[in-house]
VEXLO-894501 format. One record per residue: residue number from 0; residue in one letter; x, y, z of N, C-alpha, C in turn. Coordinates in Angstrom, 1 decimal. Layout:
! residues N
@n=NUM res=A n_c1=X n_c2=Y n_c3=Z ca_c1=X ca_c2=Y ca_c3=Z c_c1=X c_c2=Y c_c3=Z
...
! end
This chain:
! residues 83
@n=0 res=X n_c1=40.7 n_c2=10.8 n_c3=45.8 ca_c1=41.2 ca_c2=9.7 ca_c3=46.6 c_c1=41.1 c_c2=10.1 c_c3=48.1
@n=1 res=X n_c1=40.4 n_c2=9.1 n_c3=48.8 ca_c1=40.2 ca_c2=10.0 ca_c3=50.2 c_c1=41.1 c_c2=8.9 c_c3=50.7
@n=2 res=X n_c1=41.0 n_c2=9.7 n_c3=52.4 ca_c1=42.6 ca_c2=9.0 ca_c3=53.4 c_c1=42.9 c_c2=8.0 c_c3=53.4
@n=3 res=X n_c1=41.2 n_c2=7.1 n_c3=53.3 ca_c1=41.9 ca_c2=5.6 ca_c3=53.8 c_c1=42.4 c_c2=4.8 c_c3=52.4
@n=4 res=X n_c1=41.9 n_c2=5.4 n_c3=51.3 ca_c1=42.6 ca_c2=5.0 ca_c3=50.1 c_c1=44.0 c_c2=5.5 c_c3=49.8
@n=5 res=X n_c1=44.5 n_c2=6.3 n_c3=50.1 ca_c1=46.0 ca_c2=6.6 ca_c3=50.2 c_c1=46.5 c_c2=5.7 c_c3=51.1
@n=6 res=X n_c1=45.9 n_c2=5.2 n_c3=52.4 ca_c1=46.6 ca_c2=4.9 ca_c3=53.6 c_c1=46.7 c_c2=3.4 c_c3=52.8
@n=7 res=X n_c1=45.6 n_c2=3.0 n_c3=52.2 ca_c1=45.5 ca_c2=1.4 ca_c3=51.8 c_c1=46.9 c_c2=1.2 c_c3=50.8
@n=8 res=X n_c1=47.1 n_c2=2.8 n_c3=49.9 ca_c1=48.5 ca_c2=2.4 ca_c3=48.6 c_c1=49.5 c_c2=2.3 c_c3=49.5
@n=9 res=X n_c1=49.8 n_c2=3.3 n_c3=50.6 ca_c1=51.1 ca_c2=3.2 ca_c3=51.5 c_c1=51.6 c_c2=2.2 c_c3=52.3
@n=10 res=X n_c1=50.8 n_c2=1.5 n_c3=53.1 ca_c1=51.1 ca_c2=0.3 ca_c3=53.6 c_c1=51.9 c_c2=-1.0 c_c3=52.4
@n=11 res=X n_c1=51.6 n_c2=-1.3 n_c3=51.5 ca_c1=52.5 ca_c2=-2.1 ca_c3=51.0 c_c1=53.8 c_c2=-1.1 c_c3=50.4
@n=12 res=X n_c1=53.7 n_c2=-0.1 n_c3=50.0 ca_c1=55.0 ca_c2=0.8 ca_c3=49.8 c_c1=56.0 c_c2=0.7 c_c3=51.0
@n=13 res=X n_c1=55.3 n_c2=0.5 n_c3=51.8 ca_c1=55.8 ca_c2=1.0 ca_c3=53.7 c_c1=57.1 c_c2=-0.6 c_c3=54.3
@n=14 res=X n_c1=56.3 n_c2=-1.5 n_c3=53.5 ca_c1=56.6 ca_c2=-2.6 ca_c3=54.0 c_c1=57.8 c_c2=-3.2 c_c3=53.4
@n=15 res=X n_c1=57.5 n_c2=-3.0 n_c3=51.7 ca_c1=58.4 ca_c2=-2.9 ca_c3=50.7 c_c1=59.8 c_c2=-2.1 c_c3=51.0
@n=16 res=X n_c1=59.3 n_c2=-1.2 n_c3=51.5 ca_c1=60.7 ca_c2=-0.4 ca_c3=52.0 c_c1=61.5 c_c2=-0.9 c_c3=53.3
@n=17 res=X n_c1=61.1 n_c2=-0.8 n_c3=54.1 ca_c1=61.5 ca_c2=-2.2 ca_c3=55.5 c_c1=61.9 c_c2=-3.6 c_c3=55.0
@n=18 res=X n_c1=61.6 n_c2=-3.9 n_c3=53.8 ca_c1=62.5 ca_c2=-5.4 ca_c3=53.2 c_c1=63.5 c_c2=-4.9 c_c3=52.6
@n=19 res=X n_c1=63.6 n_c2=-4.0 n_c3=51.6 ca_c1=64.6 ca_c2=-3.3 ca_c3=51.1 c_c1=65.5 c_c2=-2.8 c_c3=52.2
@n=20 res=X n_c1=65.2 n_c2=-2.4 n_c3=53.0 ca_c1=66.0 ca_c2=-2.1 ca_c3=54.6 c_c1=67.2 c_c2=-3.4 c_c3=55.2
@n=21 res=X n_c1=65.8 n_c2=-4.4 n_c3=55.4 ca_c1=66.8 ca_c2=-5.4 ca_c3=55.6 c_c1=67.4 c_c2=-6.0 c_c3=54.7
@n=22 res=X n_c1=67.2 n_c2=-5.9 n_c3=53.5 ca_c1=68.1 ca_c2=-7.0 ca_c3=52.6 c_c1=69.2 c_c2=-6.2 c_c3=52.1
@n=23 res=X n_c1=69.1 n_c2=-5.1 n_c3=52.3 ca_c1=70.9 ca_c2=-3.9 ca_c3=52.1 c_c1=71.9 c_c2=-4.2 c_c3=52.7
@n=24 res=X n_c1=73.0 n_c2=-4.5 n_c3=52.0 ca_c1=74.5 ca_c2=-4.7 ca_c3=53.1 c_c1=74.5 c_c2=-3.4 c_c3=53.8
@n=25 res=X n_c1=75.3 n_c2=-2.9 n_c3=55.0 ca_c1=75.6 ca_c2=-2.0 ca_c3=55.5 c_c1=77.6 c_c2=-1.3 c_c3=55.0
@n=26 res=X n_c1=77.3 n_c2=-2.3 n_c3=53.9 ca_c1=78.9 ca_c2=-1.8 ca_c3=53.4 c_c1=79.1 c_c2=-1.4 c_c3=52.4
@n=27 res=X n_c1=79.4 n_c2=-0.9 n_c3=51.5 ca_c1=79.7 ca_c2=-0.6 ca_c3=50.3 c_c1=80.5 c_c2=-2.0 c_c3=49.7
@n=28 res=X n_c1=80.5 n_c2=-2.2 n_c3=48.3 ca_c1=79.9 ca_c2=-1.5 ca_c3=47.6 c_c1=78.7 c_c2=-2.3 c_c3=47.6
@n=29 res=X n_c1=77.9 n_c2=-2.6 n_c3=47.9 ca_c1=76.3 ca_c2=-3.0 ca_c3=47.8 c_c1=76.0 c_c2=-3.6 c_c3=47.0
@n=30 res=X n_c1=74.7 n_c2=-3.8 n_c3=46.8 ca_c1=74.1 ca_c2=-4.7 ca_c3=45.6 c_c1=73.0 c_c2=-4.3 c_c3=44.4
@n=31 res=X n_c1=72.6 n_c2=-4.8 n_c3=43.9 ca_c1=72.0 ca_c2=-4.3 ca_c3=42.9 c_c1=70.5 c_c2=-5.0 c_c3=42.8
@n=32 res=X n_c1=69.7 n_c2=-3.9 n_c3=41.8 ca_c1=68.3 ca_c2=-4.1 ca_c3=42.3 c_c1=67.9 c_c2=-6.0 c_c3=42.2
@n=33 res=X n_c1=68.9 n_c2=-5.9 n_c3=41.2 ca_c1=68.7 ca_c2=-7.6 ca_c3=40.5 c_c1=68.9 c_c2=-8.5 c_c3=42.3
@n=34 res=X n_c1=69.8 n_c2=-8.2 n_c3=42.4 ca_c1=70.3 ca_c2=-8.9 ca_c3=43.8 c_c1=69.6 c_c2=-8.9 c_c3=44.8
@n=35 res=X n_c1=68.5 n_c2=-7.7 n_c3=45.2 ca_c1=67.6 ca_c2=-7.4 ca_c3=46.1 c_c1=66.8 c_c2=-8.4 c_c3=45.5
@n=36 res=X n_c1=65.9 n_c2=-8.3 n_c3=44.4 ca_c1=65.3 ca_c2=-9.3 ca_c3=44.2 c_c1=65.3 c_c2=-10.5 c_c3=44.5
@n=37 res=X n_c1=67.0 n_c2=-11.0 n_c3=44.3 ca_c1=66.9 ca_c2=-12.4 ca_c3=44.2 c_c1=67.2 c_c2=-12.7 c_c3=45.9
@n=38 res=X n_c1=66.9 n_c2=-11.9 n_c3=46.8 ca_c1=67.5 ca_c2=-11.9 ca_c3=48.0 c_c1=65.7 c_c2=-12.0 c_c3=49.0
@n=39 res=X n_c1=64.9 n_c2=-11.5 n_c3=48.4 ca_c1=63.7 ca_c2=-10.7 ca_c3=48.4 c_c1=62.7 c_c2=-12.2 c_c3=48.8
@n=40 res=X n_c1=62.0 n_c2=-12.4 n_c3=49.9 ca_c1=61.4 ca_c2=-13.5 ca_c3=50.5 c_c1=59.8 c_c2=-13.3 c_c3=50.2
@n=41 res=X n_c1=58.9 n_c2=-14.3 n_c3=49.9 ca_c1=57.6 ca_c2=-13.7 ca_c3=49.6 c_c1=57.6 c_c2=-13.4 c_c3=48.4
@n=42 res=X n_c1=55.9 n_c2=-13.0 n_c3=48.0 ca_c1=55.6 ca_c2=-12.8 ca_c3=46.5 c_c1=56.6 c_c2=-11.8 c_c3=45.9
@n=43 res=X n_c1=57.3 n_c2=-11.8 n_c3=44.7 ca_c1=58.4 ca_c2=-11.0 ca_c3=44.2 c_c1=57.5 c_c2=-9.4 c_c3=43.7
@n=44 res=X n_c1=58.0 n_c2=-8.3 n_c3=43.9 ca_c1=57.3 ca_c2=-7.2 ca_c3=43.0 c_c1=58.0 c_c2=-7.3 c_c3=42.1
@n=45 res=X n_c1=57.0 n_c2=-6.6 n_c3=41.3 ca_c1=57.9 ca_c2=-6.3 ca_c3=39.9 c_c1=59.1 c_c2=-5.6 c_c3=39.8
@n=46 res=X n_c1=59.9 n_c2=-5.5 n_c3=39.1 ca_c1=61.3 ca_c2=-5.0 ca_c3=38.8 c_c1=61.3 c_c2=-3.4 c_c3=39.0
@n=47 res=X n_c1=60.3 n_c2=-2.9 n_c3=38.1 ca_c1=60.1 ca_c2=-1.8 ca_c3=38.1 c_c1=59.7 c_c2=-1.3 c_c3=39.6
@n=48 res=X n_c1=58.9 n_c2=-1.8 n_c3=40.1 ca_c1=58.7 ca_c2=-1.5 ca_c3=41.9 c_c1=59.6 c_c2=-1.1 c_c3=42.4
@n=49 res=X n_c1=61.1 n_c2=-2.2 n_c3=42.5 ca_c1=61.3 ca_c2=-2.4 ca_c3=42.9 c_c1=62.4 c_c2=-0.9 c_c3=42.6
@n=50 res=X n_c1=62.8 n_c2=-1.2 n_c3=41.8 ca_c1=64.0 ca_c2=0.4 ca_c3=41.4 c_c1=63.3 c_c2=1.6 c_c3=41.7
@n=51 res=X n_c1=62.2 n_c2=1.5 n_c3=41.5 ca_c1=61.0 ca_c2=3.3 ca_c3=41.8 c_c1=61.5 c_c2=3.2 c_c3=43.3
@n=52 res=X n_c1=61.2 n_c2=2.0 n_c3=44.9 ca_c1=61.3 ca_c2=2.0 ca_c3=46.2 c_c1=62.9 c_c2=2.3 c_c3=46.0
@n=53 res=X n_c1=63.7 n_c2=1.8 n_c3=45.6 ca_c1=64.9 ca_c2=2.0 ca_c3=45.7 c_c1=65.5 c_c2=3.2 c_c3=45.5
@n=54 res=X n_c1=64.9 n_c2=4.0 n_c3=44.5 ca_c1=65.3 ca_c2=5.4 ca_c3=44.1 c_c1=64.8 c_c2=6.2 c_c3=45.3
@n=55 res=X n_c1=63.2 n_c2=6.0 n_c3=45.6 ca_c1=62.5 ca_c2=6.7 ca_c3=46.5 c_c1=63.6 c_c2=6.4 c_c3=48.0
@n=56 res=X n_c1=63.9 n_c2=5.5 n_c3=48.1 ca_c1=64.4 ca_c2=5.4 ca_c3=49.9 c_c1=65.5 c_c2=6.1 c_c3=49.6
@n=57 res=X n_c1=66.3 n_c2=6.4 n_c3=48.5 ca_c1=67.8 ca_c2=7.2 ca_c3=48.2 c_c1=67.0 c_c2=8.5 c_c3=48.1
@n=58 res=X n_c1=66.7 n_c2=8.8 n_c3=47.6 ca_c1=66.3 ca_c2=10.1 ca_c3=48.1 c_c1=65.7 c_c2=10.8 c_c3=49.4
@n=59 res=X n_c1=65.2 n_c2=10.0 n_c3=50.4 ca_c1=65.1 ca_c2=9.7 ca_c3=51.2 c_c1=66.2 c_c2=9.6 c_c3=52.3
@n=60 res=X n_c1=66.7 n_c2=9.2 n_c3=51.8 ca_c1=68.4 ca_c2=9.1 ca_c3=52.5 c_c1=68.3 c_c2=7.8 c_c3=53.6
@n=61 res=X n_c1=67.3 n_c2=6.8 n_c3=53.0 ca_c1=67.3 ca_c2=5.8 ca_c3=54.0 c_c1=68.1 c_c2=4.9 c_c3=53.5
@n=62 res=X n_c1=68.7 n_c2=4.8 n_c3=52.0 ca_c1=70.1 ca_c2=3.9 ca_c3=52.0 c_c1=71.0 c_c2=5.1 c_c3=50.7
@n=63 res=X n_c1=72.3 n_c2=4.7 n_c3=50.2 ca_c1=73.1 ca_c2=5.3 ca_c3=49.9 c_c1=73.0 c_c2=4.3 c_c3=48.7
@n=64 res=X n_c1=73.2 n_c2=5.1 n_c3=47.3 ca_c1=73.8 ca_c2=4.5 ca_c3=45.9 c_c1=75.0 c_c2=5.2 c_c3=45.6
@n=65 res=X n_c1=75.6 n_c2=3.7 n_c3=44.6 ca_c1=77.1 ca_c2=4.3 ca_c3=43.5 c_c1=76.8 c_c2=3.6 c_c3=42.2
@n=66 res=X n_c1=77.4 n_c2=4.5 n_c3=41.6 ca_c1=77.4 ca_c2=3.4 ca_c3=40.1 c_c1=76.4 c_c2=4.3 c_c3=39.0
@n=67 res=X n_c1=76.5 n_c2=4.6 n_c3=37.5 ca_c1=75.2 ca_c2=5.3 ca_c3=37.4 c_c1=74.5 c_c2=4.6 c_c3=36.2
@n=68 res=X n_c1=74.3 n_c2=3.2 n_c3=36.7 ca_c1=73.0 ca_c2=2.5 ca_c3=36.6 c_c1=73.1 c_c2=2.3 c_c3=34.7
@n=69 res=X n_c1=74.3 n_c2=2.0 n_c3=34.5 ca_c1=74.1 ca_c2=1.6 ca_c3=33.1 c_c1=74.2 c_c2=0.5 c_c3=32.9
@n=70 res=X n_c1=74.4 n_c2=-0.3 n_c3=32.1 ca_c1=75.2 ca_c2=-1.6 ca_c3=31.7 c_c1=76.8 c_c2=-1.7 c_c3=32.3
@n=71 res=X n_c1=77.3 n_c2=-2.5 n_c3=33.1 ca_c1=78.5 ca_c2=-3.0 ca_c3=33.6 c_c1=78.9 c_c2=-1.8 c_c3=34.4
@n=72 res=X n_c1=77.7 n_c2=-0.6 n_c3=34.8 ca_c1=78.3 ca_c2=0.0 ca_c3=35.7 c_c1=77.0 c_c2=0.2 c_c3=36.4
@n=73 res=X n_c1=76.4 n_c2=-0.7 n_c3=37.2 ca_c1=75.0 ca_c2=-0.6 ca_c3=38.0 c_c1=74.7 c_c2=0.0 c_c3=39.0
@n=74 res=X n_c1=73.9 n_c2=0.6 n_c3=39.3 ca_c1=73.6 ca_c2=1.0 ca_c3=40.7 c_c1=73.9 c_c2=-0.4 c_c3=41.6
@n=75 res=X n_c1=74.4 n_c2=0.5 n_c3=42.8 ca_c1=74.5 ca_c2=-0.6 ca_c3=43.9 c_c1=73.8 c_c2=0.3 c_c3=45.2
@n=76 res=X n_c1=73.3 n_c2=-0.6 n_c3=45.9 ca_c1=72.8 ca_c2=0.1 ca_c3=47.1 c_c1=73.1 c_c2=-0.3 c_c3=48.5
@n=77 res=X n_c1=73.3 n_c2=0.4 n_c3=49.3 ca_c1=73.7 ca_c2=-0.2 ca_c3=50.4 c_c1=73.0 c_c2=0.6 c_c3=51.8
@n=78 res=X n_c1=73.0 n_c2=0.2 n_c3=52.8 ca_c1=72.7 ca_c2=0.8 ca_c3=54.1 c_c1=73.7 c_c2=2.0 c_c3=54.8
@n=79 res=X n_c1=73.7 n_c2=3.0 n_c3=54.9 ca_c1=74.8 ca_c2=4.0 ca_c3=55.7 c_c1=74.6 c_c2=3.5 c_c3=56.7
@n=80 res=X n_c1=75.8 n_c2=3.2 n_c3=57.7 ca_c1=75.5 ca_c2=3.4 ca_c3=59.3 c_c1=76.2 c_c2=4.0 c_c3=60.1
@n=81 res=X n_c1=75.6 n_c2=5.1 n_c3=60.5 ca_c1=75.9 ca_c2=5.9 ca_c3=61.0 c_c1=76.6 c_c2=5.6 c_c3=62.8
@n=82 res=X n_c1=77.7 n_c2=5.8 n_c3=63.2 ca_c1=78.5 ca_c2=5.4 ca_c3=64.4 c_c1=77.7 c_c2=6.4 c_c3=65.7
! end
């Protein structure tokens, strides 16, 4: 895979993540991937997209999770902001 074919998968990753950005509360306890979705403007990604960008930005440390993502106890995600 040469550069500009990496560059072509990153841009929609890139973008996907800057929605996820804005559609995060900045407060705890946050919301869940179901919620992003249904919050989520434009063609929908898939679910699974959507929790891979989510994990990836938390590790990342571009938003904060609680919860450990089972049945009645979901991940929720939210925005840190920093003072």
């Amino acid at each position: 895979m040469n550069v500009a074919q990496r560059t072509a998968l990153l841009d929609p990753r890139k973008k996907r993540l800057q929605t996820i950005r804005g559609i995060l509360p900045s407060v705890p306890p946050g919301i869940t991937e179901f919620e992003v979705l249904h919050h989520w403007t434009g063609p929908l990604p898939n679910i699974r997209t959507i929790r891979r960008d989510l994990k990836r930005g938390r590790e990342r440390g571009m938003w904060t999770a609680s919860g450990r993502g089972v049945p009645y106890q979901p991940q929720r995600y939210w925005v840190r902001v920093t003072a």
